[in-house]
C-alpha positions in Angstrom: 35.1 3.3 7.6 37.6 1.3 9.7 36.6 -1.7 11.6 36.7 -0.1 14.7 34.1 2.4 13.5 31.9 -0.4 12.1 32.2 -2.0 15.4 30.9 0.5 17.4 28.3 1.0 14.8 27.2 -2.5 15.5 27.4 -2.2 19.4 25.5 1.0 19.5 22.6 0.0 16.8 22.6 -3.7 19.2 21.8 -1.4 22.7 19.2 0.6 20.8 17.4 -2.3 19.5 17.6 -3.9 22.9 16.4 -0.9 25.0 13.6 -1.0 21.8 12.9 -4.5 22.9 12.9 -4.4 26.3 10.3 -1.3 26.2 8.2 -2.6 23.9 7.8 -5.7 26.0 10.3 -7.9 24.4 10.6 -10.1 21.6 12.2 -13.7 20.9 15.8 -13.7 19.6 19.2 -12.5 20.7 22.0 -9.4 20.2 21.9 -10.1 16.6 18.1 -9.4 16.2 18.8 -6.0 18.3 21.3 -5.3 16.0 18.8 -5.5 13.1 16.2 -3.7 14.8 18.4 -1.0 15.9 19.9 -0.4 12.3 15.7 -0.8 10.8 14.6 1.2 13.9 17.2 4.2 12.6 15.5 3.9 9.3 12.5 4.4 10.7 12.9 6.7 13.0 14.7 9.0 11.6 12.2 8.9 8.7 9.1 10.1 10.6 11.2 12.5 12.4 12.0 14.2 9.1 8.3 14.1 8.1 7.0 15.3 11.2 9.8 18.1 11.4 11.3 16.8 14.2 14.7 18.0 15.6 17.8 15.1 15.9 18.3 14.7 19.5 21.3 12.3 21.3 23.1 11.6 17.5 26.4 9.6 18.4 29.1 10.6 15.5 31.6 7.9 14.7 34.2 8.4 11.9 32.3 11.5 10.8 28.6 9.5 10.5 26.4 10.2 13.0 23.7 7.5 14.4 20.8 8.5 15.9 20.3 7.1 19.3 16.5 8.3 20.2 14.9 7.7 16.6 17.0 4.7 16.3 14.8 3.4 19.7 11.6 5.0 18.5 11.7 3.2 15.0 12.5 -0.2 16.9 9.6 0.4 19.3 7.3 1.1 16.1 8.8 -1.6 14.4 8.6 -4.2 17.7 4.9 -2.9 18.1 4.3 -3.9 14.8 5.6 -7.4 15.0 3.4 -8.1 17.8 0.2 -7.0 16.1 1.1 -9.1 13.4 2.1 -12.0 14.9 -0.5 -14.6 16.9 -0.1 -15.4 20.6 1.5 -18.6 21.3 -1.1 -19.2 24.2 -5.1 -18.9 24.7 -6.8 -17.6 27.4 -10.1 -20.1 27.9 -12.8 -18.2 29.4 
């Protein structure tokens, strides 16, 4: 893998993990945490895809590996929702 490819790798995981973010109503942090997401989100993804029996749709190939875009922004909207269900809101509502 080149630098180029590993590049583009990065960019691509960082605009799935921030279309994962901004759907699943955000979270703190910046291009670096998309990155992350989008790379865990892949994992993820693609995993329950492969245990549901789900066909690969929109898999970008670069230097002969492929990424895949829509389980790559599935897995970071499972993953997002889980953050916020673990996490506690920073503000109460007082009735």
């Amino acid at each position: 893998m080149t630098l180029f490819e590993f590049v583009v790798y990065l960019v691509v995981a960082g605009v799935c993990g921030a279309v994962a973010r901004a759907l699943a109503g955000g979270t703190a942090g910046g291009f670096i945490l998309s990155i992350l997401l989008g790379f865990l989100g892949a994992f993820v993804g693609t995993w329950i895809a492969r245990m549901l029996h789900l066909p690969q749709i929109a898999m970008i190939a670069v230097g002969g590996r492929s990424f895949p875009i829509v389980w790559s922004i599935v897995g970071g909207l499972i993953l997002v929702g889980i953050a916020h269900a673990l996490t506690r809101p920073r503000y109460y509502i007082r009735p």
